[in-house]
Structure formats: C-alpha cells, structure tokens
N, C-alpha and C positions, 0 to 999 in steps of 0.2 A: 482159261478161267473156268472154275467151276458148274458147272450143271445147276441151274433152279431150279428146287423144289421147296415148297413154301405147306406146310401144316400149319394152319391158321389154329386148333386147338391146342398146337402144341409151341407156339410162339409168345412167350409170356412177357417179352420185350414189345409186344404188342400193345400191353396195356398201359405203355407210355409214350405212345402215339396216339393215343385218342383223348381229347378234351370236350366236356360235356360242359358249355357255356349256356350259363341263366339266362345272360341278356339277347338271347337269339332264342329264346323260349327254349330251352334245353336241347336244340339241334346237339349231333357229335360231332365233332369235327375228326377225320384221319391227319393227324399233323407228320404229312412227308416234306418236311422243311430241311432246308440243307443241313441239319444238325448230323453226328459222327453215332449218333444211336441208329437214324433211318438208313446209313448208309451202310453200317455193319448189317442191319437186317437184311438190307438190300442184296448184301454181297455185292456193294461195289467198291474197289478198291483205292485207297488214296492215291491222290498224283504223284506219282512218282520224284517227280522232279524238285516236286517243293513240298511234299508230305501231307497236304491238304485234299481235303475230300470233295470228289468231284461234284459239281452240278449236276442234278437229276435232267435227263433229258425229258421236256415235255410232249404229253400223248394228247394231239389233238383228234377229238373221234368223232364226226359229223354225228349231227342229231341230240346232240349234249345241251344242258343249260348250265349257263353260270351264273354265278355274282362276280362280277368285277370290278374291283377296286380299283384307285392307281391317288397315291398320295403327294402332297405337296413338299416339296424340298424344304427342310427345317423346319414341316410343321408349318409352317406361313399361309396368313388368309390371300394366299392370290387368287383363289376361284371365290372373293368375300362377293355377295351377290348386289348387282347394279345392273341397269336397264342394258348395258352393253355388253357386261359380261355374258348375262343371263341368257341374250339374243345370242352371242356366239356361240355356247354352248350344245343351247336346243337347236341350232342349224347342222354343224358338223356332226353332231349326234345322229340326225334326222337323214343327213349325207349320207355319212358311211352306212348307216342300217340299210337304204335303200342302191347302195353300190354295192353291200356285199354280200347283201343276201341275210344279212340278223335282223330275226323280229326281238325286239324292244318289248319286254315284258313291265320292266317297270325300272328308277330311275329317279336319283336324287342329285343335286348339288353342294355338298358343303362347301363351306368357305374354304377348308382349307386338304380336305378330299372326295371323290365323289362313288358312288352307288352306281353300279347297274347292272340289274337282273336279266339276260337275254337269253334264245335260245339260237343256237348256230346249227342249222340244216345244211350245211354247204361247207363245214370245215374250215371259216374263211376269218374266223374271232382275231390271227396274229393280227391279217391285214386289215382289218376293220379298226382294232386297235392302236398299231402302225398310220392310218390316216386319221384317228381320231386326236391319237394325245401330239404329235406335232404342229400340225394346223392351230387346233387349242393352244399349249402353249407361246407359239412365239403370237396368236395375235393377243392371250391377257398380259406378254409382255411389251407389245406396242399398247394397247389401253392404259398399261398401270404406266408405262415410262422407263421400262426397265432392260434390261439384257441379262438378266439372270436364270439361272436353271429354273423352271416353273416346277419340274417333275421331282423326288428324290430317283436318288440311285440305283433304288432297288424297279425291278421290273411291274410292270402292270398282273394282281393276282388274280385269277383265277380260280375260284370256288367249285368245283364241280358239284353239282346238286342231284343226288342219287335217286329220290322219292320225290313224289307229288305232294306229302304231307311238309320235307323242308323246302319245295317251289313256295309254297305258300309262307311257311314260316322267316323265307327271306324275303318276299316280296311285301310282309308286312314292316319287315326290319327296316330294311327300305324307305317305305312312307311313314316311320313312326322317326325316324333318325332325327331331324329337327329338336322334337320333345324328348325323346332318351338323351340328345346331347343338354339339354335344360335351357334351351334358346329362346322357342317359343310355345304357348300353350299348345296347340295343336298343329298338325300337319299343312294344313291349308292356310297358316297364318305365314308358311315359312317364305321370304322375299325369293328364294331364289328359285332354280327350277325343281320343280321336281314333276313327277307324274301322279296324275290322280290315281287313287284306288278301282274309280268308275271308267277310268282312261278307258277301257277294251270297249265300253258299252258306247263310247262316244267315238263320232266321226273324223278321219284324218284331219290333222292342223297342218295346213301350207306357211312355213315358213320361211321367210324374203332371205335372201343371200346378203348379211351386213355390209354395209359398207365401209370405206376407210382402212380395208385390211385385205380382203381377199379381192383379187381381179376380176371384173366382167371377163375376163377372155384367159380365165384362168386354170380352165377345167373344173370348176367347180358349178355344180349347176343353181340356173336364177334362182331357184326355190325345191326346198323340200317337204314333203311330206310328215311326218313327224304323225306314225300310227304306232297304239299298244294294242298288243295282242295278247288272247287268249294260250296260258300255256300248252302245250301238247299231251302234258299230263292230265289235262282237266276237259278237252275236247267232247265229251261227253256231256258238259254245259254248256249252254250257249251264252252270249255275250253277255249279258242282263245279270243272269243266274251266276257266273263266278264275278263281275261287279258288287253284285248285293251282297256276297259269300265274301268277297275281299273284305269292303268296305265295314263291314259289318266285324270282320276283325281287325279292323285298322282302328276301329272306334274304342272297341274293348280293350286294347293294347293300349290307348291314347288314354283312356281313364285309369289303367292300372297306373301310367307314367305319372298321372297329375294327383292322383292319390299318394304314391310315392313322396314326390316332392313336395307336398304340403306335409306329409308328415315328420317328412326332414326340416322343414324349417328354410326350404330352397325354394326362389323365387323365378322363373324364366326371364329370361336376357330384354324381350320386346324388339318386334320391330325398330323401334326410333335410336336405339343403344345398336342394334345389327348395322344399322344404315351407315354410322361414325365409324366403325372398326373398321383398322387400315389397314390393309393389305400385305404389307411389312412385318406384321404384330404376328404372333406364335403364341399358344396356348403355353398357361406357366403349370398348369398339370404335367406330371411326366406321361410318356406314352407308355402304349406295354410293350416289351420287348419285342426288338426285330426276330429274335430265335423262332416264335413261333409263327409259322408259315402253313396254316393248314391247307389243304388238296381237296378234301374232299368231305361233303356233309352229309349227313342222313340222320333220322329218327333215333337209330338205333345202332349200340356200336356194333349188334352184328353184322348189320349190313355195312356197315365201313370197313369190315372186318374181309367183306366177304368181297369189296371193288378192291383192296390190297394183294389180292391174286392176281387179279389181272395187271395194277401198278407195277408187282413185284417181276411178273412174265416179262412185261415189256422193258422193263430197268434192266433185266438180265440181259432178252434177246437184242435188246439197241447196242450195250457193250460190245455184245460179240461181235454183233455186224459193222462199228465203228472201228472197233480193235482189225477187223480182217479189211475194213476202207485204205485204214491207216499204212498197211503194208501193201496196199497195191491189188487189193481185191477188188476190183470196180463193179465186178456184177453180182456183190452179195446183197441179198435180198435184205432191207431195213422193216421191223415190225409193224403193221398197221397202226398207224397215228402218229406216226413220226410225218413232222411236220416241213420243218424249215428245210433238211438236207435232200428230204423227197419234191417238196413243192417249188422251192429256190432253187436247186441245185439241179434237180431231174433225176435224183437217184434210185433207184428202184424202192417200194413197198409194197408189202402183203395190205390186203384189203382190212382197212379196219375192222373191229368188232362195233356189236351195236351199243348206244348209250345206256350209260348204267340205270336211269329212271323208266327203261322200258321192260326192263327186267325184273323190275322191284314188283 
C-alpha cells in the first residue's frame, strides 16, 4: 500500500468534505462518512472481494469530547417521553457515566433520538455506549410491549468536538433541540429528559434503579448519581460562571427559535399533543440523508482541515497494520487510538496523540 502523505493546501477534494451548517450556529463539520470521495482521499482501497469501500476504522483518543448521537430504528417515537421511559433513561445514563469514567457535559431525550455532549478522559465512550444503548433498548421495549429493534442499523455517532468555541456551540444545540424541532416553546417546557443549562452549577441528582426491568442482583447499581460537568475547555470558569455563560446562550438561541417560527406562521406541538403521540408513529418529514456522516466539528474549516492529518495518518497506518495482522504479523504495532482490536483483542498500540480541543 502506498505511503501517506496528505498536503492539506493542496487537496482540493477537501472542499467537499466539509459542510458549514446554520442550524448548529455555523459550526463545520469534517464529513469522513463512508462515502467513495473520503475513501479515495483516504487512499484506502476498495474491498476486494465485493468492490465496495471499506469502513473507516475508528480512532478513539482519551481526553476527547463528543456529541453523541444514536437514532431510532424507522425514525419511530420509542424514546416518546413518559414517567418510565424518562426514569430509565436518566438512570443508565447516570450508570454508565459513573462505571466508565465520562463526565456528562449536557444531554437531551427526543422522542425519537437522543443528544449527548460528554467528555471521555479514559478512552472508555465504545464501552459506555455498549452498556448504555442495550440496557436502554430492550427495557423501552418491555415498557412500550414490544420486541422490535429500538436502534436503527447504522451505529452510535460520534461528533468529535475540536474547539471550546463548538463545546459550547453543541451543548447549546443540545438544550435548544426541543424548540428547533418546533415541539415546545422553550427548553424547560420539554416532558422529557434533558439537562439543564445550569446543570454544572447544581448538586448531584441520586437516581433510584427502576424497577420492573432491571434486577436487584443484577450488577447494576441501587442508585446513581446523575452529575454535569464543567467542560475541560472552559476549566478556567468555575461552576456558576460557565452556567450563566451557557444559559445565557441557551436563552438567546431560544428567542432566535420563537422568533423564527412566529414569523413562519409555525405554531409548537405543546405539551398535551407530546403526551398522545405513540410510539409506533414516525415523523412524515423526510430525514436528510444517511450519506452524510460528519467526524469531526470546529469553528473553522481550517481547523477541520488541520484534525484531517491526523484522521488521514491513522486511516493509512491502521491499514498497514491490519493488512500485515491479516497475514500472520501478530506483533505489529496498531496506531494510537485504535480501539476495539487493541482494547478487546490485546493487540498492541502506539500511545495515542493528545485530543484535538487541547490544541486549538
């Protein structure tokens, strides 16, 4: 396989990898989605066997924040917000943060997928994820009555958050989702969970272990804790000071949204209309395309410009060291951030690099 080397000035196939979205207040996105433009960039080579383009292998690098996503199979309200769903949620959430080591930045519920901004000091987001969306699943499919897939297909995404300027600009997006989706007037009206914008400034909430789904004696513990935290990016405020700094743009975001729709002639959904909607039902909006899959966010496309070096290194050096696994090399060394075959398997890796928002 070829040798990487990436000239980011001089990649012009670059500039259709990056989408600068309104509705996230002009964040960029790096869109390294399985599409056959990223992967010729990439230099990595279709599958041979069926002529399709492989999977990017993901770089997990302790110390990173993300957004994480994870949507409802056909679009369906199964996470629609009720006193039981609501409770299971904020408990396995409030679990896994404190089994695997991610502070819980901020955090929403929709009906029919969910929000959440964390930072991972520990490397640990597969597994946290891994105990979140299973548990979740199969009990809102014993509440709702069902045995159907709760998840879709595609996997739990990952947003990497490269600046401290889009830490904030998601953790607004976040608490404004409710009212950008045109459901309910403001954040705090929304039934289901979410996290406050003041969450950091307020005291841990002890959350009881539901009952009617998960075991007393089941490894799950009686109760959890349920804290937001102060980004890493912003540590230089203390609790109060990025609460009033949040909130404060949670507000202003919140009136751009109901100015908005009043001047469209769009009315919010209310409470009492949320409460009826069934679980079964699917938005008759179309979605937007599954193609785009962005990685990675920041202010500026140079700075997405400039985490694609380091994407592109590791895209290269994972091949090679898969490609030489495959033939019977057992002791080649896998690039820092390689996750599942170093951390499941015991394979060897180089020490990851540091997260890209400590750099910025």
């Amino acid at each position: 396989m070829r040798a990487m080397t990436v000239n980011v000035s001089a990649c012009t196939a670059l500039d259709g990898l990056t989408h600068r979205d309104t509705a996230t207040m002009g964040v960029t996105y790096l869109n390294l989605s399985n599409s056959r433009q990223a992967r010729i960039l990439l230099h990595l080579p279709p599958n041979s066997n069926r002529g399709t383009w492989m999977t990017l292998a993901r770089q997990i690098i302790p110390g990173s924040i993300y957004l994480v996503t994870r949507r409802c199979a056909g679009r369906r309200h199964m996470l629609a917000p009720s006193r039981d769903v609501n409770a299971l949620f904020a408990y396995l959430l409030a679990a896994g943060c404190e089994r695997h080591g991610i502070q819980l930045l901020g955090a929403v519920q929709m009906s029919n997928h969910y929000h959440a901004v964390v930072y991972d000091p520990l490397g640990t987001l597969p597994l946290f994820a891994h105990g979140f969306h299973g548990p979740l699943a199969r009990g809102v499919n014993r509440l709702r009555g069902t045995d159907d897939s709760v998840w879709d297909g595609r996997p739990p995404h990952y947003l990497e958050l490269c600046d401290s300027e889009t830490v904030v600009d998601m953790l607004v997006y976040v608490a404004c989702n409710p009212v950008a989706a045109g459901l309910v007037h403001t954040g705090s009206d929304w039934p289901g969970f979410r996290t406050s914008p003041r969450g950091c400034a307020q005291p841990g909430r002890a959350i009881g272990r539901p009952s009617g789904f998960l075991r007393a004696h089941g490894g799950t513990p009686a109760s959890a804790v349920l804290r937001v935290c102060v980004p890493p990016t912003h540590r230089h405020l203390d609790a109060e000071e990025f609460a009033t700094m949040l909130g404060q743009r949670v507000e202003a975001r919140e009136r751009e949204l109901q100015e908005r729709a009043r001047a469209e002639g769009r009315h919010f959904v209310g409470r009492r209309r949320l409460a009826a909607l069934d679980p079964s039902s699917a938005p008759i909006k179309a979605a937007r395309s599954p193609n785009i899959i962005p990685r990675v966010a920041a202010r500026s496309a140079e700075r997405c410009r400039g985490v694609l070096t380091r994407v592109a290194a590791f895209a290269s050096s994972y091949r090679r060291a898969f490609e030489a696994f495959r033939q019977g090399m057992t002791s080649e060394i896998f690039p820092g951030g390689t996750w599942k075959l170093a951390v499941t398997f015991g394979l060897g890796a180089h020490a990851p690099p540091g997260p890209a928002w400590a750099s910025a």
